[in-house]
Steps between C-alpha positions, in 0.01 A plus 500: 500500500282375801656318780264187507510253812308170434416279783279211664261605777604375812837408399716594768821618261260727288359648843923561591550675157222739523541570866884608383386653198254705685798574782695613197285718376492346182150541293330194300261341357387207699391149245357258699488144236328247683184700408609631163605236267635828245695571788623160570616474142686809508715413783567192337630629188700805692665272739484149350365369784198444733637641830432819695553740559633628173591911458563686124624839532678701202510178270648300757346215680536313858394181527388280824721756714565566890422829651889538559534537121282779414770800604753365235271438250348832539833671442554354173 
């Protein structure tokens, strides 16, 4: 399954998750859902919520997470 990252340009907590993801060496897809309303929707219904940044990897889903969070959700 593909390790998705949605996320609001210029949101400064989306820019912290990718810079760690990318540190990480962690590959994704990037959704961006201010300009895709699909997109938008599917965050929505994955995390219940509006907020992002919002990661699903292997089924699992963070939502509206810190930077600091991303190692122990990565190990499962």
């Amino acid at each position: 399954m593909a390790t998705i990252l949605y996320i609001k340009q210029g949101c400064p907590w989306c820019i912290a998750a990718e810079e760690e993801l990318q540190k990480l060496g962690v590959k994704y897809e990037r959704r961006e859902v201010r300009s895709n309303p699909a997109y938008f929707e599917e965050m929505k219904r994955l995390s219940g919520q509006t907020k992002a940044p919002v990661l699903q990897m292997d089924g699992r889903v963070l939502a509206d997470f810190g930077p600091e969070q991303l190692p122990g959700f990565l190990k499962g």
